[in-house]
N, C-alpha and C positions, 0 to 999 in steps of 0.2 A: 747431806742427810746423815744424821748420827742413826747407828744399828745400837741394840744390844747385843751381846756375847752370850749371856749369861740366864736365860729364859727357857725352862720346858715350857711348850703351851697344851692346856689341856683345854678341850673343846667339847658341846654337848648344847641339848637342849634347857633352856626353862624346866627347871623340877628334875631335871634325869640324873641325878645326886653327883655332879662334879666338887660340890664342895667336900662333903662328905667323905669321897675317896683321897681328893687333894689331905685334909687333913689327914687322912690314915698314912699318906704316901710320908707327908712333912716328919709328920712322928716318926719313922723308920730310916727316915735320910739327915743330910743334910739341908735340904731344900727349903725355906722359904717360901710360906703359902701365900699368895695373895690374888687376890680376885678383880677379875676389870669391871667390877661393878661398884667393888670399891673405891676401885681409883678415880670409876667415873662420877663418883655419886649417883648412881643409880634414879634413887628418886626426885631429881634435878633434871634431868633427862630425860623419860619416860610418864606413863601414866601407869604406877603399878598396879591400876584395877587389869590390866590386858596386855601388858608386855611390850607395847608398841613402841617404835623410839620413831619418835617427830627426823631428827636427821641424822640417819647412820652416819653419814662423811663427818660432820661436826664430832657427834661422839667420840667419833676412832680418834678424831684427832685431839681432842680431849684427852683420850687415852694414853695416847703416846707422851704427850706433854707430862702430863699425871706422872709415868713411870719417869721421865727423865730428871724428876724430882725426888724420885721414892729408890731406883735402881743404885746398889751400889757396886763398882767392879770387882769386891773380893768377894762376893755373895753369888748366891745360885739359887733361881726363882724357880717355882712353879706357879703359874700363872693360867689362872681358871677364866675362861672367857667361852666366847661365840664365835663362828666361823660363818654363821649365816641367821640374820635376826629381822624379826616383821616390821617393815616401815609403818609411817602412819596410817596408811591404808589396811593394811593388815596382809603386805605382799610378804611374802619370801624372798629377801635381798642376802649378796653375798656381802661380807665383809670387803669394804676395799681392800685390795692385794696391798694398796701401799700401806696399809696396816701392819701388816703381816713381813713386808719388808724392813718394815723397822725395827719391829718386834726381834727376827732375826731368829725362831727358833729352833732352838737343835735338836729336838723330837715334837712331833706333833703325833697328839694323844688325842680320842674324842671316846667318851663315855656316850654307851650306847643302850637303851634299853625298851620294851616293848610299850608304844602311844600309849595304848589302854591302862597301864601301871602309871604313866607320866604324869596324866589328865588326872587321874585319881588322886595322885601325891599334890598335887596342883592344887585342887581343889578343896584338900584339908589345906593346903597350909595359906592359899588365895583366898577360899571361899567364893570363888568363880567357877563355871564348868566350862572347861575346855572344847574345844573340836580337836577329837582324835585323829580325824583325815588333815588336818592343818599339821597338828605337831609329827604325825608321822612323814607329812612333805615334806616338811622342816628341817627333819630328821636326816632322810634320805640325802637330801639339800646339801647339809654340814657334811656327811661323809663322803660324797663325790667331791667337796671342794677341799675337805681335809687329806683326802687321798693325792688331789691334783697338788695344795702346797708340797706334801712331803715330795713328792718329787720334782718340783721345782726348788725346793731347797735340800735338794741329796739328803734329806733326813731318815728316821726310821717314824713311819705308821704303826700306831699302833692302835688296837680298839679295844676299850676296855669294858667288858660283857658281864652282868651277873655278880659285878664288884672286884674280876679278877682282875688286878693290876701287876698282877706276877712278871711280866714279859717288862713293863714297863720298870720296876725294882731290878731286874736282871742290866739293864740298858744303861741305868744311872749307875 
């Protein structure tokens, strides 16, 4: 099984502005922005009226494929993705670990910010209305399994709150 080296991963719900910050961070570093949404085609995938992905396992592994075409070894990525996303049913699944093992990341980052703000940003930019009790599960979801990778992979957690990514620019 081929790892990358070379990958922050930042993590976060649907609308909680991981791109946003990734780009702020890209502009101030070195790093290489890129989104596993782009890798995955997104809209290939899913049904963007709702978020839902038909088959996490297929995607991830979509994903990993994707990078091992896009990854280069003298570069250094920040890689905006999910750590836990709604199957077709509309559950709360985690990402496979073996995602995450290939991935290989050396800081895992999850942008965090209040449902009721999320649903709203959601909703301008979807034109759907969310369930705030969903994205807030969701929510919760991604940080207990962000917390459990970083220490599965001796990395540094970090959470980035209110757009502060300070901690994170300190690390890189």
């Amino acid at each position: 099984m081929e790892v990358f080296e070379n990958i922050y991963f930042i993590g976060g719900i649907h609308g909680v502005g991981k791109g946003t910050i990734c780009k702020e961070i890209a502009s101030k570093t070195r790093l290489i922005h890129i989104t596993a949404s782009q890798v995955l085609k997104w809209e290939e995938i899913s049904d963007s009226n709702n978020k839902l992905v038909k088959d996490i396992t297929s995607s991830q592994n979509r994903l990993v494929e994707g990078l091992k075409n896009l990854i280069k070894k003298d570069e250094t990525y920040l890689l905006d993705g999910h750590f836990c996303l709604l199957d077709s049913n509309g559950v709360s699944k985690r990402v496979d670990e073996d995602t995450f093992d290939q991935i290989n990341p050396k800081i895992i980052a999850i942008v965090i910010d209040d449902a009721e703000k999320v649903a709203e940003r959601l909703q301008s930019r979807d034109y759907k209305i969310y369930d705030v009790g969903v994205l807030n599960q969701l929510q919760l979801m991604e940080i207990e399994y962000a917390k459990y990778l970083s220490n599965k992979y001796s990395v540094p957690y970090i959470e980035i709150k209110n757009g502060n990514y300070n901690r994170l620019i300190e690390i890189i």
